[in-house]
C-alpha positions as CSV (number, residue, x, y, z in Angstrom):
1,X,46.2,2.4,-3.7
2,X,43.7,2.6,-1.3
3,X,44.1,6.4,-0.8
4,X,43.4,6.0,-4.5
5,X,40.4,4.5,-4.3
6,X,39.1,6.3,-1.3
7,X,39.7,9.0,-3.7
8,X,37.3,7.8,-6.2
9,X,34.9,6.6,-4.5
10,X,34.6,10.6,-2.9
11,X,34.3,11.7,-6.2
12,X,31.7,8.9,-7.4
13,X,29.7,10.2,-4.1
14,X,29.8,14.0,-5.8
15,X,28.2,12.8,-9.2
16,X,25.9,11.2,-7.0
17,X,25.1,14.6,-5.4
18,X,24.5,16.3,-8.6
19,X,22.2,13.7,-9.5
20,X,19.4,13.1,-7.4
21,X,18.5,16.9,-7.0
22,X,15.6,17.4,-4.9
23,X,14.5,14.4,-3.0
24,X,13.4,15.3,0.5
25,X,14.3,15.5,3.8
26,X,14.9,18.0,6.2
27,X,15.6,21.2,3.9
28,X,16.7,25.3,5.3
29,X,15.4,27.9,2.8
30,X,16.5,27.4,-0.6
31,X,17.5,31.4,-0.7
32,X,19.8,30.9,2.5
33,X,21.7,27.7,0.5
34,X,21.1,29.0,-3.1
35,X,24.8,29.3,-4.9
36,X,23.9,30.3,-8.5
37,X,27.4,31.3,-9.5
38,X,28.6,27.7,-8.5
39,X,28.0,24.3,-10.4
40,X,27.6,21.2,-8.7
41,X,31.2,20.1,-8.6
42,X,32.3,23.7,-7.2
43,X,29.3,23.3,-4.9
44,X,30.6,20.0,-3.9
45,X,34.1,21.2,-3.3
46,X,32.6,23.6,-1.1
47,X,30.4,21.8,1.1
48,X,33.6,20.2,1.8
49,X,34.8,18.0,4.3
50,X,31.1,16.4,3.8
51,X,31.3,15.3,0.1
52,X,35.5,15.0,-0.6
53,X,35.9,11.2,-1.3
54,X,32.6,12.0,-3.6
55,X,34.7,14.8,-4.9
56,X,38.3,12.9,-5.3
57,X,36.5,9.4,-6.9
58,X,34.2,12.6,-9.7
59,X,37.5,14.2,-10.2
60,X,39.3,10.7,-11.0
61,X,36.9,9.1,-12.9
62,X,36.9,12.3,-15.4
63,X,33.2,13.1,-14.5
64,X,34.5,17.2,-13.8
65,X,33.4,18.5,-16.7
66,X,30.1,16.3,-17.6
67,X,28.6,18.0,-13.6
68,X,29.9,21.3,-14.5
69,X,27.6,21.1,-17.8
70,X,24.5,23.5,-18.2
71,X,22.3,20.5,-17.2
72,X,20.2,20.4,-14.9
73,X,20.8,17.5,-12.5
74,X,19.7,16.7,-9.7
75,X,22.3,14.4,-7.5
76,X,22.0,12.5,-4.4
77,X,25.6,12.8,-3.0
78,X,26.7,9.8,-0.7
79,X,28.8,11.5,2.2
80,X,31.9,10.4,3.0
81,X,30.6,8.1,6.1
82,X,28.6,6.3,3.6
83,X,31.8,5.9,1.2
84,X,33.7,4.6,4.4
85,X,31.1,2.2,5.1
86,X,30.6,1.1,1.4
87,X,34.9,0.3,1.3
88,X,34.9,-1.5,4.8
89,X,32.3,-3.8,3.4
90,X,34.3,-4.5,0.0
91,X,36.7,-7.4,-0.2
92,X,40.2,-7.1,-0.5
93,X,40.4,-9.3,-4.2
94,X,38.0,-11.0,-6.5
95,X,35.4,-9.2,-8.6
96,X,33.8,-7.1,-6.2
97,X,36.9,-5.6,-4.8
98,X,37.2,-1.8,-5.5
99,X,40.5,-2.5,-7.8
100,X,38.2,-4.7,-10.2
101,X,34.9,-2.0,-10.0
102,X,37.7,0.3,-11.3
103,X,38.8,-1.5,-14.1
104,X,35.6,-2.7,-15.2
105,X,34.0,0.5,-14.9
106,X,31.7,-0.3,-12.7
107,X,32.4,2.5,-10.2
108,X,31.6,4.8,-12.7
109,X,27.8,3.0,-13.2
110,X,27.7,3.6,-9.4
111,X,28.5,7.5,-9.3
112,X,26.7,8.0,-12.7
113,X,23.5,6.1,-10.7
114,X,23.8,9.1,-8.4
115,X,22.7,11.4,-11.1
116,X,19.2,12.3,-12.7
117,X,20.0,14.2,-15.6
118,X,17.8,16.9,-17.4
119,X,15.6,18.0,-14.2
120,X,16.6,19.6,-11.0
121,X,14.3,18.2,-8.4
122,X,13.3,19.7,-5.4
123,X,12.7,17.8,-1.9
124,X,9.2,18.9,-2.2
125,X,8.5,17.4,-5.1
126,X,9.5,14.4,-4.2
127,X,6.4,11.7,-5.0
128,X,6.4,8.5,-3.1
129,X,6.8,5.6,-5.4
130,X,8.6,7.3,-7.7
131,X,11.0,5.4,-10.3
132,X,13.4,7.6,-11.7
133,X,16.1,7.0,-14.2
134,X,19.5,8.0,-14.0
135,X,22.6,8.7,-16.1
136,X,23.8,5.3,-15.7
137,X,20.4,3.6,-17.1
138,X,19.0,2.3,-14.0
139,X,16.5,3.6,-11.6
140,X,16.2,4.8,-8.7
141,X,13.0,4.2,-6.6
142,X,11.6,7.4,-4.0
143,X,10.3,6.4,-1.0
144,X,8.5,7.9,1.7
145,X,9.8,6.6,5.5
146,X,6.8,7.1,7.4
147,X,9.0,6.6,10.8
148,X,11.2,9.3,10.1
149,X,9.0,11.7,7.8
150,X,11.3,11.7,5.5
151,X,12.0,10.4,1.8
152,X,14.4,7.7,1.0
153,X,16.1,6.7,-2.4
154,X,16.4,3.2,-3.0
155,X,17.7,2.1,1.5
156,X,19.3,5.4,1.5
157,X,17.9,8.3,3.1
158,X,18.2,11.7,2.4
159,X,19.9,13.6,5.2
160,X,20.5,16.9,4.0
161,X,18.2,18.0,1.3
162,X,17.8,21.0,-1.7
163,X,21.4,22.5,-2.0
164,X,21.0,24.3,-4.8
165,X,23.5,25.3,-8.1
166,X,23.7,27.1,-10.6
167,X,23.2,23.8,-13.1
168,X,21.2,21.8,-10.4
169,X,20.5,20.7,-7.1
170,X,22.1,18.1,-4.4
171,X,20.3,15.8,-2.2
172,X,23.3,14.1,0.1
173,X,22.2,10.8,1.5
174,X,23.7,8.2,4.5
175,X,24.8,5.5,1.8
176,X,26.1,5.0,-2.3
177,X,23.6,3.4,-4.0
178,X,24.1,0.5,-5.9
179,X,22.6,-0.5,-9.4
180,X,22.0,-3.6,-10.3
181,X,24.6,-3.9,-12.8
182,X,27.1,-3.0,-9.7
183,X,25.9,-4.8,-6.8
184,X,29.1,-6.8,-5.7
185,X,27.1,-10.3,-5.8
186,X,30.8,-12.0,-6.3
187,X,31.0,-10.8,-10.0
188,X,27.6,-13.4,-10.6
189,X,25.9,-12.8,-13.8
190,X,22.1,-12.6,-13.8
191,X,20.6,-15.7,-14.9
192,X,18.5,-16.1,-17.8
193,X,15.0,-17.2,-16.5
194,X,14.3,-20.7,-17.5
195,X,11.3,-21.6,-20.2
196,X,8.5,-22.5,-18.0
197,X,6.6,-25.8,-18.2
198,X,3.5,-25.8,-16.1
199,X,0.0,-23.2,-16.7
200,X,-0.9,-20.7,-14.0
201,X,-3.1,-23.9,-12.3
202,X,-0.5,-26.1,-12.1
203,X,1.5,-23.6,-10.4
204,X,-1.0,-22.7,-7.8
205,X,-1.6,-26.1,-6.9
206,X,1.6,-26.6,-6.1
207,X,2.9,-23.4,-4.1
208,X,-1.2,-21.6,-3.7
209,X,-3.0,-24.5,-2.8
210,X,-6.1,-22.6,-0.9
211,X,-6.1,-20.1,-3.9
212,X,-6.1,-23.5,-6.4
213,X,-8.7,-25.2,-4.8
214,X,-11.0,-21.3,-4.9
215,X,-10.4,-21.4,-8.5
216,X,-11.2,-24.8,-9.1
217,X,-14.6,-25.0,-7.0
218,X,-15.7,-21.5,-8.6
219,X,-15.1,-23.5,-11.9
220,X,-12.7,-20.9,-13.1
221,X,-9.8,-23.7,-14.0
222,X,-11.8,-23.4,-17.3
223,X,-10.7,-20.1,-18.4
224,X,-7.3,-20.2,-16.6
225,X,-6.3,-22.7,-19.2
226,X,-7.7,-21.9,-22.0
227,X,-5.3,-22.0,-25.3
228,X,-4.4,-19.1,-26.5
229,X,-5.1,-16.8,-23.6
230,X,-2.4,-15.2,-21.3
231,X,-3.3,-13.9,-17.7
232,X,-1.3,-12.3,-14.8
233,X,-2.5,-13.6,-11.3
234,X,-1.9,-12.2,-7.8
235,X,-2.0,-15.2,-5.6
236,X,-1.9,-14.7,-2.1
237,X,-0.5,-16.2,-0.1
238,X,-2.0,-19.6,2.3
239,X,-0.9,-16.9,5.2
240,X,-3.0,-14.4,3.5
241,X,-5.9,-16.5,3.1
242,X,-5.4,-17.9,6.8
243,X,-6.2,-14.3,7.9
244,X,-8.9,-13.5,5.6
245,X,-11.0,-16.5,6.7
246,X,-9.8,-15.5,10.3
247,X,-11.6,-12.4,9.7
248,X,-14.8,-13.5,8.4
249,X,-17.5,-14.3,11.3
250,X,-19.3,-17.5,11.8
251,X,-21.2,-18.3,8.7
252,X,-19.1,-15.8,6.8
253,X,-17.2,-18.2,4.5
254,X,-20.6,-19.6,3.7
255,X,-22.7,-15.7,2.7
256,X,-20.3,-14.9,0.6
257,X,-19.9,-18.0,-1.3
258,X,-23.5,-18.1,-1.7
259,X,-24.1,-14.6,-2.5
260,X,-21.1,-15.0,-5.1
261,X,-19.0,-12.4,-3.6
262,X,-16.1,-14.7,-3.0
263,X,-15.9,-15.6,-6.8
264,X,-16.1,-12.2,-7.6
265,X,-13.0,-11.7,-5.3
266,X,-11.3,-14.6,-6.3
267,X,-11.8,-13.1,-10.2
268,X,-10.7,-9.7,-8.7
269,X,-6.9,-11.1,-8.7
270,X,-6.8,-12.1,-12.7
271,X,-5.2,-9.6,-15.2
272,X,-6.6,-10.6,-18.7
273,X,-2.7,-10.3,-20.0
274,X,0.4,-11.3,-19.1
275,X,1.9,-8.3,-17.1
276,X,6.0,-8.7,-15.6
277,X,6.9,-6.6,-12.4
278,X,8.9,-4.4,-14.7
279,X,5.7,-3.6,-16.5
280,X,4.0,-2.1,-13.2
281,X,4.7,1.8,-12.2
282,X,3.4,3.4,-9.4
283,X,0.0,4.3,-9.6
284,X,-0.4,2.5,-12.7
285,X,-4.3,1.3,-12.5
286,X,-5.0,-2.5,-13.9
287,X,-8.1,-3.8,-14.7
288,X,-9.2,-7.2,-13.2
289,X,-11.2,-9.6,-15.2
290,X,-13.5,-9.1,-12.3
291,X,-14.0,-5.6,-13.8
292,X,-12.5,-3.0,-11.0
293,X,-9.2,-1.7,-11.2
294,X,-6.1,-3.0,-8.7
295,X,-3.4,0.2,-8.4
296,X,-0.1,0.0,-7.8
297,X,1.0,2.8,-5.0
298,X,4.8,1.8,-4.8
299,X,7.2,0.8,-7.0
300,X,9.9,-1.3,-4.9
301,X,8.7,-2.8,-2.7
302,X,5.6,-3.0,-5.0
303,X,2.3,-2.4,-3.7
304,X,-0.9,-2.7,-4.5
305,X,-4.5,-1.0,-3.8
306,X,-2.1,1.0,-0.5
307,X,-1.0,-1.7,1.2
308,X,-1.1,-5.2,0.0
309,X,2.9,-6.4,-0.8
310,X,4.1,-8.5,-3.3
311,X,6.1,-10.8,-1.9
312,X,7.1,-12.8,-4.7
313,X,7.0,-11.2,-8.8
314,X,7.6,-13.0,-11.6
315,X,6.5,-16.8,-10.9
316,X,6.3,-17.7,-14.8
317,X,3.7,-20.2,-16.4
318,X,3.1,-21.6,-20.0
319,X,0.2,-19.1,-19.9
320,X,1.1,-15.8,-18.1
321,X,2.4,-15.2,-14.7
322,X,1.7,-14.7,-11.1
323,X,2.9,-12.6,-8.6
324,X,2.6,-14.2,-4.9
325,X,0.8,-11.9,-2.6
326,X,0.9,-11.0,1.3
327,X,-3.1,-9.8,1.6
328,X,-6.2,-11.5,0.0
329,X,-7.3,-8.3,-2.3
330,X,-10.4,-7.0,-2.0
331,X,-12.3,-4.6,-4.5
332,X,-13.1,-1.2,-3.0
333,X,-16.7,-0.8,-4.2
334,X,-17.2,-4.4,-2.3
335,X,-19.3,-3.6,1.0
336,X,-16.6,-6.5,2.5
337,X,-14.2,-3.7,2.3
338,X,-15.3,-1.1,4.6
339,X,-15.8,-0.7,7.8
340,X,-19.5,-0.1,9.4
341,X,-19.8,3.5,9.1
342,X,-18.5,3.1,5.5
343,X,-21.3,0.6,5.5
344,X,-24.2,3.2,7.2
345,X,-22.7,6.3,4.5
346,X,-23.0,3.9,1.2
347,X,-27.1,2.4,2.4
348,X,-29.3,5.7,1.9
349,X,-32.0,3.8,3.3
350,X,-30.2,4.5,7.0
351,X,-29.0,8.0,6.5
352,X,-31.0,8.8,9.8
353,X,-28.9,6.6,12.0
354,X,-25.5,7.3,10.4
355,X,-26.3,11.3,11.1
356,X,-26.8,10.2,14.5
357,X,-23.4,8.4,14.7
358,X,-21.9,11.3,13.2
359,X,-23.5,13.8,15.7
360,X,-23.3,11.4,19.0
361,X,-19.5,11.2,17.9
362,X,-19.5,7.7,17.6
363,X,-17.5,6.9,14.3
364,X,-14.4,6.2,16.2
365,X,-16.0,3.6,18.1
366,X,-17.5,2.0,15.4
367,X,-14.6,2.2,12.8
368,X,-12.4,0.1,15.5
369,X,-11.5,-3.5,15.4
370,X,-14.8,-4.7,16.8
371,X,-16.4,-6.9,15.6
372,X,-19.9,-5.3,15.7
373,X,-23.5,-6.0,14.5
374,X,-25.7,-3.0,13.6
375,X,-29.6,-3.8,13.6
376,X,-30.1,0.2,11.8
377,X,-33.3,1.6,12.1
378,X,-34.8,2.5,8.7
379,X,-35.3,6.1,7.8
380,X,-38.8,5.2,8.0
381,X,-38.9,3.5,11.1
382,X,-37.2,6.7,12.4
383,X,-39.8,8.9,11.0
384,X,-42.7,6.9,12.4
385,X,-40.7,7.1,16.2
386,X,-40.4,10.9,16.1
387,X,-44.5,10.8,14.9
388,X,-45.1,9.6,18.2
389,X,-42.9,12.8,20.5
390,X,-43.7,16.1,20.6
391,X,-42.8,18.4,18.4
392,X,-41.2,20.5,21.1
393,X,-40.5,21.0,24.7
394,X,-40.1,18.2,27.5
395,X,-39.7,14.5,25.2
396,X,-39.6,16.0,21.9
397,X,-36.9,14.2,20.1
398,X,-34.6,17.6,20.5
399,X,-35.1,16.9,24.2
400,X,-34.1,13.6,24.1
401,X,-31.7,14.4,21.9
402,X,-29.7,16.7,24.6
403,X,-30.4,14.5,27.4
404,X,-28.9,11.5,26.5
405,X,-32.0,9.7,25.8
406,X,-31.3,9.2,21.8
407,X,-27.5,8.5,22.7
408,X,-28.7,5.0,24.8
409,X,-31.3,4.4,22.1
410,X,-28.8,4.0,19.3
411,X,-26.1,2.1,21.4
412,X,-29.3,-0.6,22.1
413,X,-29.1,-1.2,18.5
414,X,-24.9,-1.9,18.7
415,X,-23.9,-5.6,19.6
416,X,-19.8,-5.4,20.2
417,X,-17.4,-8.3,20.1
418,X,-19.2,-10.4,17.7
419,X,-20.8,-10.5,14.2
420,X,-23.9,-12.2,14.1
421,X,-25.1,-13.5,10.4
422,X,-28.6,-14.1,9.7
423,X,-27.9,-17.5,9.4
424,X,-26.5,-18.4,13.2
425,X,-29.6,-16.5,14.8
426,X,-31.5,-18.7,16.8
427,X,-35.3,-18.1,17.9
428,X,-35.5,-17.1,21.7
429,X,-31.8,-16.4,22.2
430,X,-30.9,-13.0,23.4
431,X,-28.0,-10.9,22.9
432,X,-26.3,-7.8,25.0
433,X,-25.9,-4.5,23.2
434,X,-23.5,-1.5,24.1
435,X,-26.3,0.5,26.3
436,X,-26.4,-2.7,28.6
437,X,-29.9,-3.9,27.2
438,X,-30.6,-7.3,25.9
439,X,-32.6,-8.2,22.4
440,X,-34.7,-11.0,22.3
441,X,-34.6,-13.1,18.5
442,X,-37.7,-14.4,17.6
443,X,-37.9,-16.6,14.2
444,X,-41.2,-16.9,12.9
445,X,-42.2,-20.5,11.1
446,X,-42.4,-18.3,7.7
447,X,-38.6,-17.7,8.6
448,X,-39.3,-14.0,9.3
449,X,-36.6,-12.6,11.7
450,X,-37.2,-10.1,14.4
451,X,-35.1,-8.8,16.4
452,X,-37.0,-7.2,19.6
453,X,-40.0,-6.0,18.1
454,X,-38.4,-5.1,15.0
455,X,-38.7,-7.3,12.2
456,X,-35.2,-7.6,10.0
457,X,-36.1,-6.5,6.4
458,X,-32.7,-6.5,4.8
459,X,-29.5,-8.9,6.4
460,X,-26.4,-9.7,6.3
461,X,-24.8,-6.6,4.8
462,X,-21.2,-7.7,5.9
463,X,-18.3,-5.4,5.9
464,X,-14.7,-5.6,7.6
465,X,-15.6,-5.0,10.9
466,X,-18.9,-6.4,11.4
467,X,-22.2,-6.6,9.6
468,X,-26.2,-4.4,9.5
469,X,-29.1,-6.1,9.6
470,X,-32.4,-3.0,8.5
471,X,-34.5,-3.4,10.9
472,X,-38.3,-1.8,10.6
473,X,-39.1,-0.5,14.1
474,X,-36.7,1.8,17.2
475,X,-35.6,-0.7,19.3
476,X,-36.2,0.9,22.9
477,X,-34.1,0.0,26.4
């Protein structure tokens, strides 16, 4: 019996072959493996002893003749170390045993989820994120394994990729993927989600409690709960919000309460309908009732806007649903999103000093961890410093510009290790800069802020990393 099923579950791994195609990995020249007299199954046979037990379990399972069809498929072909592993881990009786996934058919769901039919896909068309369906029904999920440069279906990973047929193409991979529908769990039967009693607020008081308490200050509990109206809400997590705050800088919580950007972010994570985890695909954009869009790059795990991961899907209320959240999301076009350069490219009134970052090479400083605070020059305050050199020769700005001069002039305008709001400046305090110079505050009784002798004309332009203040005047050593 268990030559039997060893048997089947070789040929299962052969279906599989045919049918994931061309997923990725490390692939020789498609002319050097190219067989087009050959189907899948001969190809199978002949790439033998690496797919037999996927060959005997195809062959037993009657499967011969559907993989020897004009297709095309594209098959990821579990070798036979991944059968082995996959039967050591069965148990000998009970519903997941291999004598009941035989007689329930289920080990034909497995090798048939092994298949893509109608396309032939090459490794290098592989797309990360990618749910594809297969000849069983379900779907199989792509997956790009940044430690190992390669591409991954479902935990598996392709290691032997683009073996090409005449009706298709094989990707073998290190284990047998299982559907859903085939998993093992001891024979359990999915349960039927219950009908849920409590709104989207009453939910996030309970299990979101920082996120609640947002909604409710912003007075957005309003609107959450209004009757007839379904929403979808991301809802990080109190870990999530633990590090956002983390981030912010002294005063930080406060500016951007104040200056509405928090509600805006808080809005950001609301979906005017009710949208399931099934619902998303990769690269699917939603729009927020904030007004941007949140993308989804990944399809299993899912992610969203590149890197924030749902941790929990499908928390279902009276009046939508959330989705629990491992990063606080932040729009894009939000100047709390990007780093200080990012800050210096978007604010044209500073396009002199972020050339000069460019030029002195100083973007990878500035685009590290930090935290930093910027008092940038204006373009104008730059124009009215070069009024005062030479055009040319010995302390023209070119001069300067070559000795080193302009270099220590811009890093006397770079505070590192700490972002300093508007609001925690204090008259006749100093503070070090990167060129080893110190910049007296001064706070006049009108409130006007000056920083040296420059006076601050637009503050508190806060981004990920640190925050600008415009200043009106070159700030000298």
């Amino acid at each position: 019996m268990k030559n039997l099923l060893l048997n089947i579950i070789v040929s299962i791994s052969l279906v599989l072959t045919v049918a994931t195609g061309r997923l990725g990995g490390q692939r020789e020249t498609i002319a050097q493996r190219k067989l087009q007299d050959q189907n899948i199954v001969q190809v199978a046979v002949g790439a033998a002893p690496e797919f037999t037990t996927l060959v005997d379990i195809v062959t037993q399972l009657g499967l011969v003749d559907a993989l020897s069809g004009d297709g095309p498929f594209t098959v990821f072909a579990p070798t036979n170390s991944a059968f082995e592993s996959l039967l050591s881990s069965l148990p000998e009786e009970g519903d997941a045993s291999l004598e009941n996934l035989i007689a329930t058919g289920a080990l034909e769901d497995i090798v048939k989820y092994h298949v893509v039919p109608g396309t032939a896909i090459e490794s290098s068309f592989l797309l990360d994120g990618a749910v594809v369906e297969t000849l069983s029904g379900d779907s199989i999920t792509v997956n790009f394994d940044a430690a190992s440069s390669g591409f991954q279906i479902n935990d598996s990973s392709i290691v032997s990729a683009d073996i090409l047929a005449s009706n298709g193409i094989i990707h073998a991979i290190d284990k047998v993927l299982l559907p859903g529908s085939a998993s093992g769990e001891e024979g359990q039967e999915p349960k039927e989600p219950s009908e849920p009693t409590k709104t989207i607020v009453e939910i996030a008081t309970e299990q979101f409690p920082t996120l609640a308490s947002l909604i409710t200050t912003l007075g957005l509990d309003a609107e959450l709960t209004k009757k007839n109206k379904e929403f979808t809400v991301f809802a990080p997590t109190e870990a999530a919000f633990e590090s956002f705050l983390a981030n912010l800088p002294t005063g930080g919580l406060e500016l951007i309460t104040s200056n509405g950007v928090l509600e805006e972010i808080v809005k950001f994570h609301v979906i005017g309908e009710p949208l399931l985890s099934s619902d998303f695909v990769p690269y699917i954009e939603i729009e927020t009732v904030q007004g941007d869009t949140i993308k989804e790059t990944r399809g299993s795990p899912i992610i969203l806007n590149y890197g924030t991961e749902v941790e929990t899907a499908d928390i279902l209320a009276t009046n939508g649903v959330l989705h629990s959240v491992k990063k606080v999301l932040i729009p894009r076009s939000f100047p709390i999103s990007k780093n200080v350069v990012e800050l210096l490219i978007n604010e044209e009134d500073v396009s002199d000093l972020k050339d000069l970052v460019l030029f002195l090479n100083l973007v990878q400083t500035l685009i590290s961890e930090g935290p930093f605070t910027i008092f940038a020059p204006t373009n104008k305050a730059f124009q009215d410093f070069r009024d005062t050199l030479p055009d040319e020769g010995e302390g023209s700005f070119s001069d300067l510009l070559k000795s080193g001069v302009v270099l220590d002039v811009v890093l006397n305008h770079v505070v590192q290790g700490d972002a300093i709001l508007s609001s925690t400046l204090e008259s006749g305090a100093s503070v070090s800069t990167l060129g080893g110079g110190e910049l007296t505050v001064s706070i006049a009784d009108d409130g006007t802020v000056k920083i040296g002798d420059g006076i601050v004309t637009k503050a508190d332009v806060l981004g990920v990393n640190g925050v600008i203040h415009f200043v009106d005047q070159i700030l000298l050593p």
